[in-house]
C-alpha positions in Angstrom: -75.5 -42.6 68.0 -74.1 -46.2 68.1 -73.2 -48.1 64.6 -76.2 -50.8 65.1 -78.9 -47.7 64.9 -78.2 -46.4 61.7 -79.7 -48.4 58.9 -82.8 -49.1 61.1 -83.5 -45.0 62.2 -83.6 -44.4 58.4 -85.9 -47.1 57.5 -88.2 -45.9 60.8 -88.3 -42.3 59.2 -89.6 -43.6 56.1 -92.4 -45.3 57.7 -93.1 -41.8 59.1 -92.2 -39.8 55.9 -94.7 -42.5 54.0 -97.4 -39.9 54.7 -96.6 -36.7 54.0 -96.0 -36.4 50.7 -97.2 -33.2 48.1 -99.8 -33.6 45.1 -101.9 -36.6 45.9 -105.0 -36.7 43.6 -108.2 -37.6 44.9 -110.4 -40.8 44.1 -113.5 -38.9 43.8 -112.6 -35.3 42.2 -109.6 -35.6 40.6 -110.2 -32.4 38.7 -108.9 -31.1 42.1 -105.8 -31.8 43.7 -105.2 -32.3 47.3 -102.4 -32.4 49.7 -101.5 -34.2 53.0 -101.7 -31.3 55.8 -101.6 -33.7 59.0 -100.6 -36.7 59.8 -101.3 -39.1 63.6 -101.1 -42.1 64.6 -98.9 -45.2 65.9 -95.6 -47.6 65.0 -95.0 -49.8 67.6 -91.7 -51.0 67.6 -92.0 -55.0 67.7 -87.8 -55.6 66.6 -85.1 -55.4 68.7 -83.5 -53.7 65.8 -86.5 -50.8 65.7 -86.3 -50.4 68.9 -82.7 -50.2 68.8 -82.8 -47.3 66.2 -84.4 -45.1 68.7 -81.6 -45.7 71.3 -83.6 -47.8 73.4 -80.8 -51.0 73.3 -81.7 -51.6 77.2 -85.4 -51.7 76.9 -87.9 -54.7 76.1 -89.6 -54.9 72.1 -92.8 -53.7 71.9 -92.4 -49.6 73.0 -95.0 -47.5 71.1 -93.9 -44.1 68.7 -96.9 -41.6 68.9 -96.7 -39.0 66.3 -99.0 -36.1 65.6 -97.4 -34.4 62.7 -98.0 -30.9 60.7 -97.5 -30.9 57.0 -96.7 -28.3 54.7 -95.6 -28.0 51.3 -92.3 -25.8 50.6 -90.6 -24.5 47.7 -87.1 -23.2 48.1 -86.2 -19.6 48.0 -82.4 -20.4 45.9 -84.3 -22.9 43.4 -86.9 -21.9 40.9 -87.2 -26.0 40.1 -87.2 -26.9 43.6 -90.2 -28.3 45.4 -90.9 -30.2 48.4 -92.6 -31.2 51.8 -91.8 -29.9 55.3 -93.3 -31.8 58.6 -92.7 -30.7 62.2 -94.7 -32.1 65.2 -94.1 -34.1 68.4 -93.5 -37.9 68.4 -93.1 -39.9 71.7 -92.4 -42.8 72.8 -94.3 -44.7 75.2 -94.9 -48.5 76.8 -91.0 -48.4 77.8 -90.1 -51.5 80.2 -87.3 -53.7 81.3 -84.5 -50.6 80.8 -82.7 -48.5 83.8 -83.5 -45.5 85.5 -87.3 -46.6 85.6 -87.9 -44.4 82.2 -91.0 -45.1 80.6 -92.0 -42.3 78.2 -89.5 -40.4 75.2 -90.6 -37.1 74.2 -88.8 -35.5 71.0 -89.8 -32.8 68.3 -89.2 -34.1 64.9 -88.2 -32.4 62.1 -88.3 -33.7 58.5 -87.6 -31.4 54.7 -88.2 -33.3 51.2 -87.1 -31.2 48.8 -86.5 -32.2 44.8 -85.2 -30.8 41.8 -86.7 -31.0 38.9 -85.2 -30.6 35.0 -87.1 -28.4 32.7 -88.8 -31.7 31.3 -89.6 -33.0 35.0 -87.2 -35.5 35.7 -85.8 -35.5 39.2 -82.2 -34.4 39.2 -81.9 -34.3 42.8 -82.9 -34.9 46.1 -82.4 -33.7 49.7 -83.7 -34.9 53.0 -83.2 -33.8 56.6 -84.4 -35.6 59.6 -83.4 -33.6 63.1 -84.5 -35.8 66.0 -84.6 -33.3 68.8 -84.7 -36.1 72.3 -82.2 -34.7 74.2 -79.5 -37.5 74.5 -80.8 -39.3 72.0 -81.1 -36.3 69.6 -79.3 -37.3 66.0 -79.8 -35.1 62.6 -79.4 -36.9 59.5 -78.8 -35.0 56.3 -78.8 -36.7 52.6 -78.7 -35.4 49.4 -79.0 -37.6 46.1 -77.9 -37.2 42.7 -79.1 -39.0 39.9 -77.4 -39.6 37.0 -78.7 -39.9 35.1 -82.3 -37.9 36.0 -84.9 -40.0 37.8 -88.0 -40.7 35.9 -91.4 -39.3 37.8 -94.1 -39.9 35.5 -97.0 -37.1 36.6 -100.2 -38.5 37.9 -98.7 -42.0 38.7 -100.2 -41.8 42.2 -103.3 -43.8 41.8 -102.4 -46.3 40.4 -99.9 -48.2 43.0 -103.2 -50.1 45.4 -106.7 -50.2 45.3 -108.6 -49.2 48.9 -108.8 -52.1 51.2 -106.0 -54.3 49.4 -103.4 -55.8 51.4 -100.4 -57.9 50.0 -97.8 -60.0 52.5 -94.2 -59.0 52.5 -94.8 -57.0 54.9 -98.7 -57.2 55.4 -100.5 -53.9 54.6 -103.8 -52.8 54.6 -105.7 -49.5 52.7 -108.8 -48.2 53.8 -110.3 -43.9 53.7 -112.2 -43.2 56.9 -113.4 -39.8 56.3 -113.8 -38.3 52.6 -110.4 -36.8 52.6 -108.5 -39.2 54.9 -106.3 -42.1 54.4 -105.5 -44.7 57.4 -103.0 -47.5 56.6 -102.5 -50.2 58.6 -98.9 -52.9 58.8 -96.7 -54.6 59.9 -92.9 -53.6 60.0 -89.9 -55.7 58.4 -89.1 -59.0 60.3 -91.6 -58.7 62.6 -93.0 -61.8 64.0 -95.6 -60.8 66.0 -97.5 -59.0 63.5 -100.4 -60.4 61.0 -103.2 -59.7 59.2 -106.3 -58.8 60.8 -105.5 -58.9 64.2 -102.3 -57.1 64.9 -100.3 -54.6 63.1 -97.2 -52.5 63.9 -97.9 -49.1 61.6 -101.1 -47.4 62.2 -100.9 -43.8 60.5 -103.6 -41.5 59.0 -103.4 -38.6 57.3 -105.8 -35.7 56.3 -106.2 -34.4 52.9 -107.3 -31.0 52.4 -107.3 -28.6 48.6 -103.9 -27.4 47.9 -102.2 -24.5 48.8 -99.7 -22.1 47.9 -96.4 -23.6 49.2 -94.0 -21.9 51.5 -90.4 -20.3 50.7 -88.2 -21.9 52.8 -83.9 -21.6 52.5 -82.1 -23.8 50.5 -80.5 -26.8 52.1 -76.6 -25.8 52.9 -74.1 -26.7 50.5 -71.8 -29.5 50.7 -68.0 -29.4 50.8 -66.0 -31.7 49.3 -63.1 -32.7 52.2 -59.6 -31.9 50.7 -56.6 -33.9 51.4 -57.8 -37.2 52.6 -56.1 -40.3 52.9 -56.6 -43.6 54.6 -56.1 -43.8 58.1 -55.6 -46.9 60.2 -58.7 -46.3 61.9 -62.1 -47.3 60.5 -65.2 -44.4 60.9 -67.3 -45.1 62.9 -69.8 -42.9 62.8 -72.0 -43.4 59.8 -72.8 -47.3 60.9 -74.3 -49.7 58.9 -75.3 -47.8 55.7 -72.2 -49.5 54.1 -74.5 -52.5 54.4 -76.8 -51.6 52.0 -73.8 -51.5 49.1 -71.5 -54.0 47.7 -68.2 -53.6 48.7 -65.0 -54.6 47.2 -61.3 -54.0 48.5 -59.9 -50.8 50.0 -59.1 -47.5 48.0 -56.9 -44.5 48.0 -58.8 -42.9 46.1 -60.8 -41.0 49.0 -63.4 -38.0 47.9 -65.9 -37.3 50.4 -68.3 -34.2 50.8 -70.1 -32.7 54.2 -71.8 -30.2 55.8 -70.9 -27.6 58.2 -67.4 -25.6 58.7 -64.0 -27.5 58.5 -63.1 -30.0 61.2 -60.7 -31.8 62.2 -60.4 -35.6 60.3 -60.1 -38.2 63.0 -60.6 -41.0 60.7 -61.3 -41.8 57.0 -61.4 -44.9 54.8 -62.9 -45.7 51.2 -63.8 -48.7 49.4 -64.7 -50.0 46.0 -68.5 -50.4 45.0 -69.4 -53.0 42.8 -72.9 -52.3 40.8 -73.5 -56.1 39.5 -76.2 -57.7 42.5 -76.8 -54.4 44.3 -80.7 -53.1 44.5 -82.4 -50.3 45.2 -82.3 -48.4 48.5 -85.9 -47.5 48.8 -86.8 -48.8 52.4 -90.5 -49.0 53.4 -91.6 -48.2 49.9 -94.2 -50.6 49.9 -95.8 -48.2 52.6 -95.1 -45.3 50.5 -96.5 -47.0 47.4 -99.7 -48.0 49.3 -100.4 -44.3 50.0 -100.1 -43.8 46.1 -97.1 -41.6 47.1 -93.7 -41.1 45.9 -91.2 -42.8 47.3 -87.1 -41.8 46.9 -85.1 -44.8 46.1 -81.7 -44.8 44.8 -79.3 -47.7 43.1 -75.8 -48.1 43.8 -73.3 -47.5 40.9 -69.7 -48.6 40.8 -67.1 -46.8 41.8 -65.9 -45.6 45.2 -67.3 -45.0 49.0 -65.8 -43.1 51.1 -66.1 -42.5 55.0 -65.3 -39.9 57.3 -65.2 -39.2 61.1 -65.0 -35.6 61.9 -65.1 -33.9 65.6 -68.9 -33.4 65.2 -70.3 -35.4 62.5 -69.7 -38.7 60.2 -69.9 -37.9 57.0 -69.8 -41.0 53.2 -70.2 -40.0 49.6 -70.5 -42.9 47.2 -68.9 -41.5 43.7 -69.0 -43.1 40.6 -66.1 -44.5 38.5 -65.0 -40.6 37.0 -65.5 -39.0 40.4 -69.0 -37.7 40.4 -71.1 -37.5 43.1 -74.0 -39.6 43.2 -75.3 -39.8 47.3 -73.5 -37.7 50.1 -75.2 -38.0 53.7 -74.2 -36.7 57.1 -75.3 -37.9 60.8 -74.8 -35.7 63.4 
């Protein structure tokens, strides 16, 4: 997976995620609680830079992602105060022109976990998300797991109060509506698109089915990560983790390299680290506005100061951002 996909794949599985979320609380009854259990619909991918996330570089804007999506809600089996959402389904990718090879349909399985943990008074302490895109060539696995320090604030029964049904707002445009009684459909445009507007066109077309909650299921424990002993600066720059370093505000190189990642010991082919300034940086919460629409959660994160390290193993890039005594705060992995 090329450098240019990176930031943009993550901001495309938000769009997707922005659906599938656990404890949503009916309009009507909200003596009883409901729960997303499927999810269908449409993004068409009207950026180069969305279409580039799905390794489609040689193709023309404007391919289609098809997903039909099951949804369940998980609890882990190695963490009373974990809970979560799992999603499997198929998503493909249709409308292909201009590329090689006379290609015009993608067919992958995606896989996606949301898991939290929660403190005794139900602050979020961390987070962990997996996305395995299974495409054969184009297959990537991104793994993330979040610490906050301190806890994250999720104030219980928020999740009406974000939009009202048929409201739509610009930046992007997005549009509310319930088709069925326990169905939401939300329509909108993707970031930077030009071709998209309201009430003609629109890039995300998703709806989900609500039904009454049920008892999660026990699923493992994400694997642990490994802190990487040893590390130093080497004259070669990672390449593998792309364009997240984008997202933070960099200062001048470091020797001070602490990195974590998943999976047995490999060979270092490359690592580097950087200071993180906090002053101007905002929160990483792509596609929230989507998530917020759907009166769902969204994960977000702020950068800190204090150090990012990178790291280019034989199978996998893995960066940890740390904060100025050496704690973790955001580890991810892309494989």
């Amino acid at each position: 997976m090329s450098s240019e996909k990176s930031t943009e794949w993550l901001v495309l599985i938000l769009v997707i995620l922005a659906t599938i979320s656990i404890g949503v609380e009916p309009e009507v009854a909200p003596e009883e609680e409901f729960e997303v259990t499927h999810m269908s619909g449409s993004v068409t991918l009207s950026t180069r830079a969305s279409m580039n996330a799905l390794g489609l570089d040689d193709y023309d804007r404007g391919a289609k992602v098809i997903v039909n999506m099951q949804v369940q809600g998980v609890v882990s089996s190695d963490c009373s105060n974990c809970t979560g959402v799992s999603m499997q389904g198929q998503v493909n990718v249709t409308e292909l022109q201009g590329g090689p090879g006379g290609m015009v349909r993608v067919e992958a399985q995606l896989n996606v976990l949301h898991l939290r943990e929660y403190s005794e008074d139900d602050m979020i302490e961390r987070e962990w998300l997996t996305f395995d895109w299974d495409a054969g060539s184009l297959s990537t696995q991104w793994d993330i797991m979040i610490v906050h320090n301190p806890p994250l604030w999720q104030p219980e029964g928020r999740f009406n109060a974000a939009f009202s049904e048929n409201e739509s707002r610009t930046g992007p445009w997005i549009l509310i509506e319930s088709l069925l009684e326990n169905s939401r459909h939300v329509r909108g445009c993707l970031p930077d698109t030009f071709t998209c507007h309201s009430g003609s066109q629109s890039d995300v077309d998703l709806t989900s089915t609500l039904e009454p909650v049920k008892s999660p299921i026990e699923i493992p424990h994400p694997d642990s990560w490994n802190q990487i002993e040893n590390l130093s600066n080497t004259n070669q720059i990672p390449t593998k983790i792309g364009q997240i370093q984008e997202m933070l505000e960099l200062g001048n190189e470091t020797s001070d390299l602490l990195a974590w990642c998943l999976g047995e010991n490999q060979t270092v082919s490359s690592a580097h680290a950087w200071e993180v300034f906090s002053g101007g940086s905002t929160a990483m919460a792509p596609m929230s506005i989507y998530l917020e629409a759907l009166a769902l959660p969204s994960t977000s994160f702020t950068p800190a100061s204090g150090t990012w390290t990178e790291v280019d193993l034989s199978e996998r890039g893995c960066a940890s951002l740390t904060d100025a005594n050496g704690n973790l705060l955001l580890t991810l992995s892309i494989s």
